[in-house]
N, C-alpha and C positions, 0 to 999 in steps of 0.2 A: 707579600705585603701589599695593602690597597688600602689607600684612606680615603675615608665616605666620610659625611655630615648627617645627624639626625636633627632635625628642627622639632622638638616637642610644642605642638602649639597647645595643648593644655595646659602649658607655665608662661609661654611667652607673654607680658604685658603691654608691649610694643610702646618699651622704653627709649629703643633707638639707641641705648649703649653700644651694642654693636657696634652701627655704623660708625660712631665717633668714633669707637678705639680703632677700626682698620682705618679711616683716614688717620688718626694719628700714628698708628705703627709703621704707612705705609706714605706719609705723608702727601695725600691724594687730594689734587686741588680742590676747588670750589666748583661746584658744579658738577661733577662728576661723582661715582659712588661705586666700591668695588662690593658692599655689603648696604645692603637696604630693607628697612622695614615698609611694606606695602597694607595698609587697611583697605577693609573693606566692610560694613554695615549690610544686615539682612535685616529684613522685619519687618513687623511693623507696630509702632509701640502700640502699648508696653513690651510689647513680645519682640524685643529685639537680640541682635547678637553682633559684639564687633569682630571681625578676623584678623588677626595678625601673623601675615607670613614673611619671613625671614626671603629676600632674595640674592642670590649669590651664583657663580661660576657651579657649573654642576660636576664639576670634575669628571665628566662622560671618562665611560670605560671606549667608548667608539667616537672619540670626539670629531668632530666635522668642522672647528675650527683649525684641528692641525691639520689635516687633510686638506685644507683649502689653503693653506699659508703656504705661499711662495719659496719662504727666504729661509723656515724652520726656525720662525721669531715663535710660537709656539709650538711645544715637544710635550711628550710623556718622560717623564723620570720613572725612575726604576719600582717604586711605592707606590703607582697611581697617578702623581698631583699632575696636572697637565698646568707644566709652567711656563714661563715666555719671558724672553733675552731683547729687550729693547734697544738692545744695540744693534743688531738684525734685521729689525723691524723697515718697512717703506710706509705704512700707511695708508693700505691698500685698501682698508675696511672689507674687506674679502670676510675676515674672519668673524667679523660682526654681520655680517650677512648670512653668512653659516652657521651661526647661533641659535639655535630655536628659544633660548630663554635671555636674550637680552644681555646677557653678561658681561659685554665686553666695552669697553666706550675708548676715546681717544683724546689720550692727557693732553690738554691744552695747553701745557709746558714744554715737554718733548713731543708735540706731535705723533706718537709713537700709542701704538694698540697697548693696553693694560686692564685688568682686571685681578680677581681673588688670585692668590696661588697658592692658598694653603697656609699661607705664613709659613713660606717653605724653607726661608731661614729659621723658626724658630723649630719646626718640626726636628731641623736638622741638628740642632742640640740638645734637644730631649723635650722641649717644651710645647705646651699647647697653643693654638692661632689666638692671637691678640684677641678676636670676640668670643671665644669661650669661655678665658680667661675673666672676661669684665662682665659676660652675663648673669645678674640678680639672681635667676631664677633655674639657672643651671639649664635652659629649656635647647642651647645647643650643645650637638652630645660631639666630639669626635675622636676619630681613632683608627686602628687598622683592622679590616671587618674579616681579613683572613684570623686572625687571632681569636681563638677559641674563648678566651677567657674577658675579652676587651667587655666594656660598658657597651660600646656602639654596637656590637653584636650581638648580645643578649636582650637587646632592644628589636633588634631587625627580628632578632628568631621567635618574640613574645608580642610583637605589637602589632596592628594592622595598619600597614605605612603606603606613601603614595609618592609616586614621582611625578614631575612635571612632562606634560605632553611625553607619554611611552611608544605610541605613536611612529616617533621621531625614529626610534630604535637607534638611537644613540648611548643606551644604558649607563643613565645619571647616577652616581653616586653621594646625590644630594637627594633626601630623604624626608617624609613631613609625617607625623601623626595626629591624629586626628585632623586632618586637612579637608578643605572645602575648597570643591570646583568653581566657587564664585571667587576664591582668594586666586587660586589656583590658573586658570585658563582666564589667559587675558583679553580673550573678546565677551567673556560673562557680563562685564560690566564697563564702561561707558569710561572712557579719560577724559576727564574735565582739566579745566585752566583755572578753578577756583577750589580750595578742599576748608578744610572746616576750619582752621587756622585762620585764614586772610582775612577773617571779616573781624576779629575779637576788638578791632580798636578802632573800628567805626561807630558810626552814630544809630539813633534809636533806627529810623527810618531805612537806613541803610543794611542794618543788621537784622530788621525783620525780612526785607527783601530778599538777605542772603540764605538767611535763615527756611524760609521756603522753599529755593532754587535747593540748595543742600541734603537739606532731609537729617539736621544734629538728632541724634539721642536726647531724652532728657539732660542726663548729666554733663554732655557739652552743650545744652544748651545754660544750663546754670554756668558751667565754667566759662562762657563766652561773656555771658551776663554780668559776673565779677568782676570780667578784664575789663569792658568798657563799661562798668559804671551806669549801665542804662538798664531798661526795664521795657519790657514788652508792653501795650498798649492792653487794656482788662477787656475782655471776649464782647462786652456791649459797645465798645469804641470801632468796631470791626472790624477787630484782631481775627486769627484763625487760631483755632485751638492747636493743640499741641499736635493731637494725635491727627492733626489733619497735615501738618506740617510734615508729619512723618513719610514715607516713601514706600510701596509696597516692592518696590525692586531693590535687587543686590545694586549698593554704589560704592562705587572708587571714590575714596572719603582722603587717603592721602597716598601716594606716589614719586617715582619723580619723574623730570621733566622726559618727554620723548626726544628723541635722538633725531626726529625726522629723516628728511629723505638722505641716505648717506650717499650713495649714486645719481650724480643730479645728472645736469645736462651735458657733461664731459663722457660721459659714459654712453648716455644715448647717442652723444655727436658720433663717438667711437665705432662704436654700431656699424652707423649708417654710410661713414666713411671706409671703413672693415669692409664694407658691402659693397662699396664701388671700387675696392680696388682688387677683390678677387673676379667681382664683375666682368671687371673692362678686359681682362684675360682669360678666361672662361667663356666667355662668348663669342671673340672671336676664334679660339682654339677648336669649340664644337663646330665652328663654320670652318675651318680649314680640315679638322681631325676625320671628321663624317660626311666630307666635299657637299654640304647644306648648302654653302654658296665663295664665291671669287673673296679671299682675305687679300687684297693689294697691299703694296706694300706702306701705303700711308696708314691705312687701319691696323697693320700689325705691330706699326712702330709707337701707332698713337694708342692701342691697350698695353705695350709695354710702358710706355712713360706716363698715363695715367695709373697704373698701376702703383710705379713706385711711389708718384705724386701723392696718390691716396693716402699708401702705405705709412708714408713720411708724414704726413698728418694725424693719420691711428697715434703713432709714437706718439707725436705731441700732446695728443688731448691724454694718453693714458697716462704720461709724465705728470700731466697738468693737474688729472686727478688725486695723484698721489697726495698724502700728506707730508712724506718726505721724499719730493724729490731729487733732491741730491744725493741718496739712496737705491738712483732705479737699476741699474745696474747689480744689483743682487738680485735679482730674477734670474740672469744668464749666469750671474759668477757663483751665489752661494746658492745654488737651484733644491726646491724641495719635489722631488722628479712625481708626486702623485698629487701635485695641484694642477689643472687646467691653466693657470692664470702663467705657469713655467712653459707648460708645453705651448700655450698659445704664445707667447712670448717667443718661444726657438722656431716657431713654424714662421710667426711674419716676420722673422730676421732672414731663417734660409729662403723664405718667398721672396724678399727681396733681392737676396746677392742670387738666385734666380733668372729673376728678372732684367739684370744688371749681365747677367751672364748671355741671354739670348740680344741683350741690344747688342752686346758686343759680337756675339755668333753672327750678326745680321749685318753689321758693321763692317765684320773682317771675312765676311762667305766660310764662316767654317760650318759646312755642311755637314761633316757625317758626324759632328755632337749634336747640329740644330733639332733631329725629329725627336731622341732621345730625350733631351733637356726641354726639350714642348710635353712632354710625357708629366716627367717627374716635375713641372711647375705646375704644371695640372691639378693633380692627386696634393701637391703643395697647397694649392691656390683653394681648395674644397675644404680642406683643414682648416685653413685659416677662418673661411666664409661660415664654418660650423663649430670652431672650437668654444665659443663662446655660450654656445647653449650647454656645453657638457661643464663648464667654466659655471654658469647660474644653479648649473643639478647640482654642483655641489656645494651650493649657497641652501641648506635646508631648511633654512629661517624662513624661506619665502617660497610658501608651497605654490604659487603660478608658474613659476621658474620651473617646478618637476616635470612640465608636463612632456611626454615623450615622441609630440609634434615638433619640440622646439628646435631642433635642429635642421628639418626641411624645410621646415619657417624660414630661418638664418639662409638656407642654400638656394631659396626661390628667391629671396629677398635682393642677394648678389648677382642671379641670372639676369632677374628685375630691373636692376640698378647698373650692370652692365649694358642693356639691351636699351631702356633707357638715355643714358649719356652717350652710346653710341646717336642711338636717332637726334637727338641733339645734333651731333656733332654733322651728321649725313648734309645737313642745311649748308655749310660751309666748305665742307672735302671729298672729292670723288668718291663716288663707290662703285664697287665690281657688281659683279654681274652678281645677281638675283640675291646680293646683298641685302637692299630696303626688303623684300620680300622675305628673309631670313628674320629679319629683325622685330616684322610685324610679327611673325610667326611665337618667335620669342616670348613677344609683349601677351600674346595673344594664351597661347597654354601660360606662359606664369601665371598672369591675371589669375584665371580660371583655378588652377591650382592653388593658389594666392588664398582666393575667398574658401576654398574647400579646407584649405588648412584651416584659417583661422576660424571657421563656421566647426572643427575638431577642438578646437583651443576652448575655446568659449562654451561650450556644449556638454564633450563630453571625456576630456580627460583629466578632469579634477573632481575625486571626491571629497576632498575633504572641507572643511565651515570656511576654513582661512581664505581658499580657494576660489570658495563660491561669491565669498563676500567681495573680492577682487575684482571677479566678473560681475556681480550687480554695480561695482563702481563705476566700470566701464564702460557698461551697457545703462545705467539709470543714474548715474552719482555723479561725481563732480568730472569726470571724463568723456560721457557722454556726449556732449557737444562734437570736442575734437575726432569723437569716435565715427560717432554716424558721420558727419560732413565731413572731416578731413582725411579720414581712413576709408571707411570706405563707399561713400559717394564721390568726392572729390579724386581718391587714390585708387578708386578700384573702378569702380561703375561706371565715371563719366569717359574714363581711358577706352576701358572697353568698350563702351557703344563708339568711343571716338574711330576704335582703331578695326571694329566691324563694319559699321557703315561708311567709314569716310575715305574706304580704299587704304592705298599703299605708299603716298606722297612722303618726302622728305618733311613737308611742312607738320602732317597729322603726323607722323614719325614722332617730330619735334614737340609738340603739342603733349600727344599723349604723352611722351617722356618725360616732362618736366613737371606732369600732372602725378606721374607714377615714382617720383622720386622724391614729390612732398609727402605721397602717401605713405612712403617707407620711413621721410622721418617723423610724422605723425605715430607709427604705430612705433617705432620702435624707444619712443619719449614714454608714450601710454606702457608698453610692457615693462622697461625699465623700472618706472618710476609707481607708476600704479601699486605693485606689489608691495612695494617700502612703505606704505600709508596703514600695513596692517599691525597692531599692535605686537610685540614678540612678551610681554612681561606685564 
């Protein structure tokens, strides 16, 4: 058994019954939409056409929000419906991240992830989903598509149908016929702040303004005309004709609102702080592990307590992100073992009790655990510093995140951020022998390594449109700025020439460090955040 949706857009009128019945079956506040009608206008008059596609949950046979879900607040049932238990749920917005088609939003009542589920109560007593049930035009079809004899089957095996982004290879069991890539792929056409609605009860002057910016059809230009009682000005007044008004590009005529950035700045704080505290032990471990240079015992004690310092702060900002955090604790207790965001969660718990475990080794001389437990905080402390790239690959919503640099990104960035805070710190507390000179060394290959990755990031491991359009925002769009100066001129460039010509001083130490630690959280705001600016629906 497996239940699919067919959307016949040759009946659909984009009456928007739909949406109202699942908000009322499923009582879904304001703002929010678990089923939505999306138009979209082609043409150019007279020769126009409107699209109306049906958006909703795709009930993926290979869904990438359960796979990413922590807590198994989203599961498959035995039928297909990929349903989800909001009692479970933290608020992670994981799973909306790993959405390729938008599906998913967060009830602003229970703060809790929700979207379609099939109206998997009523399925369960024989009956069809609330919007099937109220559709005019019969134009959505559903049913069980193993079932030889079903409507929704005899449709897939006669019609020529289309899924949203296939791509994805998450194999949607939401369905379109006769569908267009302009309704279809959401970077075809443009999300505006104003759609054909908003102007109907304005004034003349106001409405012809709008009326241009829009690009109506004849017939909502008449139905605009009725609601406000006004009247275009006569083509000798220095009106524009109609057909001039008209638009020769596909536009997004109605929608709803974007979700914007879900991962703001708590996520990118996370990062960067993630990054200095597998740093501050990693650096100086490779200085003791491969005798690089003298670890004393002040620098030993001071990468274990920043360490946990860090650590202790990751927690907090990733608590703080949550939507329920008074929930977070179901990451460790009710764990869903093939999401990143679990396994990243049990590696900076055992990192820390770790870490806690060698100050203590150091503390009470217990020697023959100390080389062992310097081992496995290691290989610990590398996980941590990298789990989070394999944590965003399985966010597929946001093709910049796939790219298969991101994890050495994440492990230079920690070398970086360790070697960094160290040189800071060299200004203030003894160092051992050929210490400062270990640490330039550090600064010195990361750097380098630093620009070669991200010069791979940027370049050339993203084929896909979503991808590329990411990178021109970065590189030419509204990031730009912070890109070049604060990444990497400010964070790459100026360290480097500081920390080649300016010798090996504690002071250039300190200098470049605190140059290479803004660059880190420059970039890691930009990769964060950048990606979530790309439409998903």
């Amino acid at each position: 058994m497996k239940y699919g949706f067919v959307i016949d857009n040759r009946k659909c009128i984009g009456c928007h019954a739909c949406t109202t019945a699942c908000k009322s079956e499923h009582q879904v506040p304001v703002g929010v939409n678990r089923t939505w009608v999306k138009q979209v206008e082609k043409g150019e008059f007279p020769n126009t056409r409107r699209l109306f596609s049906v958006m909703r949950c795709n009930h993926c046979t290979d869904a990438p929000c359960v796979d990413i879900c922590p807590t198994e607040a989203l599961y498959f049932r035995k039928d297909g419906i990929v349903d989800f238990d909001k009692d479970r749920c933290i608020g992670c917005k994981s799973c909306m991240q790993a959405c390729p088609y938008d599906a998913l939003y967060i009830d602003p009542e229970t703060h809790t992830a929700a979207k379609c589920n099939y109206c998997a109560h009523r399925v369960d007593v024989g009956l069809e989903p609330a919007c099937v049930n109220v559709c005019p035009e019969e134009a959505i079809i559903s049913g069980d598509m193993d079932d030889p004899n079903s409507q929704i089957t005899t449709l897939l095996s006669r019609q020529q149908v289309k899924v949203r982004k296939p791509e994805k290879g998450t194999v949607p069991n939401l369905f379109y016929i006769d569908a267009d890539d302009a309704s279809l792929n959401p970077t075809a056409t443009e999300r505006k702040d104003d759609y054909f609605w908003s102007s109907q009860s304005m004034g003349v002057g106001h409405f012809a303004k709008e009326a241009e910016k829009m690009a109506f059809s004849n017939g909502d230009l008449v139905h605009a005309l009725m609601q406000s009682e006004a009247q275009l000005p006569a083509p000798n007044e220095g009106s524009k004709s109609v057909d001039v008004l008209m638009g020769k590009e596909a536009r997004r005529i109605y929608d709803v609102a974007d979700k914007g950035v879900l991962w703001g700045w708590e996520v990118s704080a996370y990062v960067w702080t993630k990054a200095i505290a597998a740093g501050a032990f990693l650096v100086p471990f490779l200085a003791w592990a491969f005798g690089f240079a003298e670890v004393n015992p002040v620098a030993n004690g001071l990468g274990l307590g920043l360490g946990v310092l860090f650590l202790a702060i990751t927690g907090i900002l990733l608590v703080m992100d949550l939507d329920r955090p008074d929930r977070f604790l179901n990451v460790l207790l009710r764990p869903q073992w093939g999401s990143w965001l679990v396994k990243g969660g049990y590696a900076i718990t055992i990192y820390g009790g770790l870490l806690t475990l060698l100050g203590a080794a150091a503390w009470f001389d217990w020697a023959t655990i100390f080389t062992p437990v310097m081992w496995i905080t290691a290989i610990t402390a590398v996980v941590v510093a990298i789990y989070t790239a394999f944590l965003f690959a399985q966010a597929k919503g946001r093709d910049f995140w796939q790219s298969p640099t991101l994890a050495i990104h994440m492990l230079v960035h920690s070398l970086l951020a360790g070697a960094a805070i160290f040189g800071i710190l060299s200004l203030f507390v003894e160092n051992g022998n050929n210490w400062l000179p270990f640490l330039k060394n550090v600064l010195l290959v990361g750097l380098v390594v630093n620009l070669f990755t991200m010069l791979m990031e940027l370049t050339m491991t993203h084929p896909t449109e979503d991808a590329k359009r990411t990178v021109d925002m970065i590189l030419k769009g509204r990031y730009k700025n912070k890109f070049w100066l604060g990444v990497l001129i400010l964070g790459n460039v100026i360290p480097l020439l500081v920390l080649f010509l300016g010798g090996g001083s504690a002071m250039i130490l300190a200098i470049a460090g605190a140059m290479v630690l803004l660059g880190i959280w420059f970039t890691e705001d930009i990769w964060v955040e950048a990606p979530q600016r790309i439409p998903l629906s």
